[in-house]
VEXTOR-62999 format. One record per residue (C-alpha): residue in one letter; x, y, z. Coordinates in pm, whole numbers, plus 32768, in hexadecimal, padded with zeros to 4 digits. Layout:
BEGIN
AXYZ;...
This chain:
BEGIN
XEF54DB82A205;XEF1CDA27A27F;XF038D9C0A367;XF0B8D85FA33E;XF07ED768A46F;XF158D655A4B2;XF29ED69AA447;XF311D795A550;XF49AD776A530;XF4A6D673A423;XF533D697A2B8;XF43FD693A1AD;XF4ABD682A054;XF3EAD74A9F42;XF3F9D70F9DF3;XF361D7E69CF8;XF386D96C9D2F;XF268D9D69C94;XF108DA6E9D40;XF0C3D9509DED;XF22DD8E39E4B;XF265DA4A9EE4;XF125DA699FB8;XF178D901A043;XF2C6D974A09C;XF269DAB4A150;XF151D9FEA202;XF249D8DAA255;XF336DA16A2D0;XF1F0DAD1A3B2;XF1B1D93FA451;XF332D923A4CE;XF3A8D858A3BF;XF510D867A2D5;XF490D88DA17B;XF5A9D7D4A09D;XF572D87A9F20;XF596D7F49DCF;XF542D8249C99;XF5C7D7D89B53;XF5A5D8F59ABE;XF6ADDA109AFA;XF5D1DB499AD2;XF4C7DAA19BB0;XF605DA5B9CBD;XF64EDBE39C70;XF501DC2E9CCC;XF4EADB759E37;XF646DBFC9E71;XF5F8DD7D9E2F;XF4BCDD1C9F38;XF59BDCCAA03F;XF5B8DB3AA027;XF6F1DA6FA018;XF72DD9519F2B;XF77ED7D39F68;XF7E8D7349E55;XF6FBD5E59E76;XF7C4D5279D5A;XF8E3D4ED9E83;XF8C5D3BD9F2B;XF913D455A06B;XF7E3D572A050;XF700D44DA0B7;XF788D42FA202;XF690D471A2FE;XF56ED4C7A208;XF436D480A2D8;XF32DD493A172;XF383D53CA001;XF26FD64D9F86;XF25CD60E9E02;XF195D7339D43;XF05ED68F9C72;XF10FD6A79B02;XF241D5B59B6E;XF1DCD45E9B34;XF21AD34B9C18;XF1ACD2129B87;XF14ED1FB9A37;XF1E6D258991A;XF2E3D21E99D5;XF37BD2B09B54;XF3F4D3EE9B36;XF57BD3619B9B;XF587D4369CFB;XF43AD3BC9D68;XF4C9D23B9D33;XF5DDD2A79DE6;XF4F1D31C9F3D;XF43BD1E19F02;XF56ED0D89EF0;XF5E2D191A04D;XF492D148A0CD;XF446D2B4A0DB;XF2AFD2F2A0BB;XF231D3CF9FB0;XF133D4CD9FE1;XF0B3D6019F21;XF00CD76F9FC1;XEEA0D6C39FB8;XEEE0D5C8A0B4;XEFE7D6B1A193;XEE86D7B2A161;XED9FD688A1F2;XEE7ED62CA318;XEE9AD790A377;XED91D863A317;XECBDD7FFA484;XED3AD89FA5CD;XECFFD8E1A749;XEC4DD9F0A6F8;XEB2ED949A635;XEAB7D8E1A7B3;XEA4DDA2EA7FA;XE9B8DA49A6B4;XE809DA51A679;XE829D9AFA544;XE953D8EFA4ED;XE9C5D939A381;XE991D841A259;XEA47D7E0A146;XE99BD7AE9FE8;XEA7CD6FB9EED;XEA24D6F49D7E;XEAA9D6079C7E;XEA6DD5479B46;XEACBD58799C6;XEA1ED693991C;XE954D7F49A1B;XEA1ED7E89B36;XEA66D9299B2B;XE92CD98F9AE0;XE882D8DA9BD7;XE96CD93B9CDD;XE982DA969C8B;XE7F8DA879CBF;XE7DED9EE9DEB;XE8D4DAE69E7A;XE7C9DC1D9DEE;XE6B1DB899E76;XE743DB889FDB;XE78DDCB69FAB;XE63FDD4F9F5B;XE5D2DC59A052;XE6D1DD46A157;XE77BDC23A1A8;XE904DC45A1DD;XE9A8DB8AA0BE;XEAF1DB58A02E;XEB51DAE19EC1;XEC8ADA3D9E67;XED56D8F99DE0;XED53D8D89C60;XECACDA1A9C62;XECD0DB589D22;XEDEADB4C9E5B;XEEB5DA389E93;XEE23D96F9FA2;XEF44D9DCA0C9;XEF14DB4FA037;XEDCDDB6CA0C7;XED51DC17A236;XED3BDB44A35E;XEBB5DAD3A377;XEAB9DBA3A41D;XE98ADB40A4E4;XE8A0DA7CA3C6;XE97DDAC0A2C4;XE948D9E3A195;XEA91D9AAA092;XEA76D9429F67;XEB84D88D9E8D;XEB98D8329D17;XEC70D6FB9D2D;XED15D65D9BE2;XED72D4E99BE1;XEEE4D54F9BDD;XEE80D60C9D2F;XEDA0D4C29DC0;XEE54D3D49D2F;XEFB1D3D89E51;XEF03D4BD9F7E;XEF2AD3DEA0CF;XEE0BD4A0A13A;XECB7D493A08A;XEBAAD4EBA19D;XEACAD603A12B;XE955D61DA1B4;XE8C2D615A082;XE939D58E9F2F;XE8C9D6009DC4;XE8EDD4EF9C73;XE893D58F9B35;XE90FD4989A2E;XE9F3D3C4997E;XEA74D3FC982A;XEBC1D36997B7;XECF3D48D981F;XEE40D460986A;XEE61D2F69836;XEFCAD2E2981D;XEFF0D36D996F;XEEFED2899A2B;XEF74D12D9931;XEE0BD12F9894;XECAFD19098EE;XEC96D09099F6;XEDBAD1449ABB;XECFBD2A79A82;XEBC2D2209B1F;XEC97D1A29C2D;XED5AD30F9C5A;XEBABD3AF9C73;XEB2ED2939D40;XEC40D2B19E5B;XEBA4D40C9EC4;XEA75D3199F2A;XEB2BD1E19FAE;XEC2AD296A06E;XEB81D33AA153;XEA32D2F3A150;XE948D430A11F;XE812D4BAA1CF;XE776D4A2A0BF;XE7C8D46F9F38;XE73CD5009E19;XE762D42C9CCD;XE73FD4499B68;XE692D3109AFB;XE695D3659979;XE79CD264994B;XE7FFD12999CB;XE901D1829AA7;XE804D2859B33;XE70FD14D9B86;XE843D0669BDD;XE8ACD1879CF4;XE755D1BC9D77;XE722D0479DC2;XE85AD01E9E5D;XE7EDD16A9F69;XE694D0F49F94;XE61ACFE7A0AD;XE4BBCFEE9FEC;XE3C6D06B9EFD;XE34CD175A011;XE4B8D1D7A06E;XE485D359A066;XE5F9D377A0C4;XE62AD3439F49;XE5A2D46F9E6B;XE575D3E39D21;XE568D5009BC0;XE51DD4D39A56;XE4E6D5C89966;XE48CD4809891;XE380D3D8994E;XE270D3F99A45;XE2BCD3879B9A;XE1BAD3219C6D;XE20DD1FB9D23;XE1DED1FA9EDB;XE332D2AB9F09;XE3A5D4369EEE;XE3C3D4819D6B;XE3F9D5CA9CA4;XE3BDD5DE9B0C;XE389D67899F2;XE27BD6689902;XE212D75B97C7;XE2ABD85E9868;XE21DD83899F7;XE2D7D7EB9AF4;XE22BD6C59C18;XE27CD66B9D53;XE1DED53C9DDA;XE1E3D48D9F24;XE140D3429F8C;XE080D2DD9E52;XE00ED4709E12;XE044D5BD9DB3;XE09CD6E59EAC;XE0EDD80A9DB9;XE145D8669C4A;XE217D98E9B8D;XE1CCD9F89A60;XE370D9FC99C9;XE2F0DA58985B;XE323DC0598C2;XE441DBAF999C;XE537DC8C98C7;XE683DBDE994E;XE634DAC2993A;XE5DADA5F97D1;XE5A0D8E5972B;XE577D77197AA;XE6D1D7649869;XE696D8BB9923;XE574D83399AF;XE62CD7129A29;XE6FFD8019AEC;XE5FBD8C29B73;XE549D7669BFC;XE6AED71F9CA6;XE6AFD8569D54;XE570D8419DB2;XE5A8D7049E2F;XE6C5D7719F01;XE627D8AF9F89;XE4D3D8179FF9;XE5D2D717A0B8;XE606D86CA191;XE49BD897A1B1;XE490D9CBA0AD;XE2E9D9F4A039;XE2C5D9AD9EDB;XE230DAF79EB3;XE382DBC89F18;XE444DAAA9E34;XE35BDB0D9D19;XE3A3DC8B9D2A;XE514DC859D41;XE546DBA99BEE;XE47DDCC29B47;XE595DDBC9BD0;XE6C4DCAF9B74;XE79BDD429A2C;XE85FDC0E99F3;XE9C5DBD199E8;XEA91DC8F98D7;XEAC2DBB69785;XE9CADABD9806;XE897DB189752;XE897DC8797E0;XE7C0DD76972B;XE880DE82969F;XE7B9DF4D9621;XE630DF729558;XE5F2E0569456;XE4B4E0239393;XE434DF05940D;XE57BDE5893CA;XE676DDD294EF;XE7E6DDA394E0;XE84ADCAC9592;XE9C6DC3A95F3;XE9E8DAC39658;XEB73DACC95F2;XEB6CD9D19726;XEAFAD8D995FF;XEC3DD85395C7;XEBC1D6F9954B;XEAB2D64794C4;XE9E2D5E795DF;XE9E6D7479673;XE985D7ED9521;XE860D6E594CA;XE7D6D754960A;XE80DD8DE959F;XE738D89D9455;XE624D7E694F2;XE5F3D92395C7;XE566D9EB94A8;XE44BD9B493BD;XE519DA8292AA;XE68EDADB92A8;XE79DDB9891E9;XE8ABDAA4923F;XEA02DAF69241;XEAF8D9FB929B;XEC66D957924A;XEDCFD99392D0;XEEC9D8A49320;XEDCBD75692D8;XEDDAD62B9396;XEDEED4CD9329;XEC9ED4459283;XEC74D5959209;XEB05D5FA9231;XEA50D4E99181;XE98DD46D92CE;XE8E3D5F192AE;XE80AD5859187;XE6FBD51A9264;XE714D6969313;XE726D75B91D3;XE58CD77D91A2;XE58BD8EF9266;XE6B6D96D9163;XE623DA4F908F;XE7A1DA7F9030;XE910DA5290B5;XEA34DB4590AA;XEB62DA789098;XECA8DB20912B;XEE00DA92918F;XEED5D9749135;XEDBFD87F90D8;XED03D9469022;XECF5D89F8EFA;XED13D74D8FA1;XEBAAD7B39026;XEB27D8338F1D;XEB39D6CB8E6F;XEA8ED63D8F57;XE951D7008F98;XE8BED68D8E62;XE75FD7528E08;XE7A5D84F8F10;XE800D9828E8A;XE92FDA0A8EE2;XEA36DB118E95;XEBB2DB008EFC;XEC1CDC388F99;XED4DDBEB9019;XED54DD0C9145;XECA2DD719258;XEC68DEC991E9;XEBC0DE62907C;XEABCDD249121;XEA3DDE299233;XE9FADF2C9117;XE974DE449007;XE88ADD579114;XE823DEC1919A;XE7C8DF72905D;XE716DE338FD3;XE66DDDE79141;XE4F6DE1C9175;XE418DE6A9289;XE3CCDD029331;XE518DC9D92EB;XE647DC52938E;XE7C0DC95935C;XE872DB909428;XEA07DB5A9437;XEA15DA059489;XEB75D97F93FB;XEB75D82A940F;XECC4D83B93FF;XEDF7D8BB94E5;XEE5FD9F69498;XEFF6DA1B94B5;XF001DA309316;XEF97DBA39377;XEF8CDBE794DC;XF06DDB839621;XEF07DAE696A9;XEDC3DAF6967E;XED5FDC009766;XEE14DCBE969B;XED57DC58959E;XEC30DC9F9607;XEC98DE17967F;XECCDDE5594EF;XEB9EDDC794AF;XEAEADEFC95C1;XEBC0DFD89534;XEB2BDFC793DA;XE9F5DFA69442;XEA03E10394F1;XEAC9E1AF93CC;XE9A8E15092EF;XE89DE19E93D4;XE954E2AA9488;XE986E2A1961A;
């Protein structure tokens, strides 16, 4: 646990009692603070209870007395839609609002790092679409690298759940824009962009505001060094902004779109291979195409991040190199479930829109394809382009049929469950071929989420092909 700093014998108000709101409250408890707890919900008040917490009921208007700052947990909004109503109230009584990012960034240094070697780092990765993959693999290639390391944010622990730093430790966070977009406190050491792709608009009052929520992680605090996607313009717009110059090397730049060469620090992907290039030329190249966790164009965007981030430490390319070969991937995002025959099942059930499953089928040169669930609005018309690798879909869910119509020439079949698009994709499937869930769709037609999802999807894999 990370003990709060600052509020030693103050009130601080917490609202939101889920993983997050409880870690801040026992860290805000460990750092001397009174944790006041709230939450709308009365089996998540149940919950904080049966742990030992007692409950203020922040709708009062005399349980703002005294506040000295109000925790809000990332999935309460405080601005747009519209203010969740007890978050308007701590703002009209001038008390500031805060979430467990920034009470993690004001307290995660202490005394002790002056006796330390090596002082720890913090590596923060954000952006649209592979954070967690690309945090997940910076966080294994410290660890084959024997550095100390720590995962945690959006993925993994919750940032206060985490151990006190040791000597060179290196933590790595996955940070959402609801997580970046309110912390007080944005100062890691070195900063991660992967990319922009319109998401949760209504929260952030249009894409402008979303941009705004990622760039903050930059502008706040002002990194080491920053690693940035430049595939889009908000990418380029970012970079810009960070750089003093062409030859600014404090500003990684990545593509897995074009070459980079310029006189600055750049990592890319080409056809495949992986560059890194430093003052006008190149100092060392991977081979990604046998990289097994790690498959198609927007894998190989993560793997440049990470790179990126790692040879920031001073990591040799070489070491880099053989831990993405040992990387699995993250469950349901394109993890490789199993090969029989020459052909791979794979589960990206993390596809839950369009973007994220047009950059599934441009992974594979040929693919049993099944998809559908709960579809989203727009359907999957803006696929078409993507739908040259389907040598045929399997159409399951809700939308089903609303997919079918609109994948033209590309044959198809509706299955309706699970259990009949595994067996039909696998008994048709040939060697060279893949069988890839990739829903473009959400999946609570069928499924509480899409993990779940994506566990049913294993499942029949392994009944077919056996354990």
């Amino acid at each position: 646990m990370i003990p709060v700093q600052g509020f030693q014998g103050q009130k601080v108000a917490v609202l939101g009692l889920g993983r997050s709101g409880l870690a801040a409250a026992r860290a805000l408890l460990a750092g001397g603070a009174i944790p006041c707890l709230w939450d709308d919900s009365p089996e998540a008040r149940d919950k904080a209870e049966a742990a030992g917490f007692a409950l203020t009921d922040l709708s009062r208007a005399d349980a703002w007395e005294g506040v000295a700052s109000l925790v809000v947990s990332p999935g309460i909004p405080h601005l747009y839609p519209e203010p969740n109503r007890l978050i308007a109230r701590a703002t009209a009584a001038g008390v500031p609002v805060d979430n467990d990012i920034g009470l993690f960034f004001r307290s995660f240094a202490t005394a002790d790092w002056d006796e330390m070697d090596q002082v720890p780092k913090v590596i923060a990765v954000t952006g649209s679409n592979g954070k967690s993959t690309t945090t997940a693999l910076i966080h294994h290639i410290l660890k084959v690298a024997g550095r100390p390391t720590q995962m945690a944010g959006n993925i993994g622990r919750g940032v206060l759940d985490i151990d006190p730093a040791q000597d060179g430790e290196v933590v790595v966070l996955e940070l959402s824009s609801y997580q970046t977009e309110l912390a007080r406190a944005l100062t890691p050491d070195i900063a991660v962009f992967t990319n922009l792709s319109p998401d949760h608009l209504d929260r952030h009052g249009g894409k402008g505001g979303y941009f705004a929520a990622k760039r903050r992680l930059f502008a706040e605090g002002g990194p080491d060094r920053a690693v940035i996607g430049v595939d889009e313009v908000e990418g380029r717009f970012l970079a810009n902004q960070m750089a003093q110059g062409p030859a600014d090397d404090r500003v990684i730049r990545i593509s897995s779109a074009q070459k980079l060469d310029g006189e600055g620090w750049s990592v890319f992907a080409r056809k495949g291979f992986l560059s890194e290039w430093r003052k006008g030329r190149q100092v060392a190249s991977i081979d990604l195409r046998e990289v097994r966790g790690l498959p198609g164009a927007h894998n190989h965007q993560n793997a440049c991040a990470a790179y990126a981030a790692v040879r920031t430490l001073g990591l040799a390319p070489k070491l880099i190199e053989d831990a993405l070969h040992s990387f699995e991937g993250l469950p349901h995002r394109s993890q490789l479930v199993r090969e029989r025959a020459g052909v791979r099942f794979v589960n990206d059930s993390k596809a839950t829109n369009v973007d994220s499953a047009a950059k599934a089928l441009q992974a594979f040169p040929r693919i049993r394809w099944i998809a559908g669930g709960l579809g989203k609005e727009g359907g999957i018309a803006a696929l078409t382009p993507y739908l040259g690798a389907v040598v045929k879909a399997y159409l399951i869910g809700h939308s089903a049929r609303d997919f079918a119509l609109e994948l033209g020439g590309t044959p198809h079949e509706i299955c309706g469950t699970m259990e009949r698009a595994v067996a039909r994709a696998a008994e048709e499937a040939e060697a060279g071929e893949v069988v890839l869930l990739a829903p473009a769709a959400a999946s609570f037609d069928q499924y509480p989420n899409f993990e779940k999802r994506g566990d049913d999807f294993a499942a029949r894999v392994r009944d077919i092909l056996g354990a």
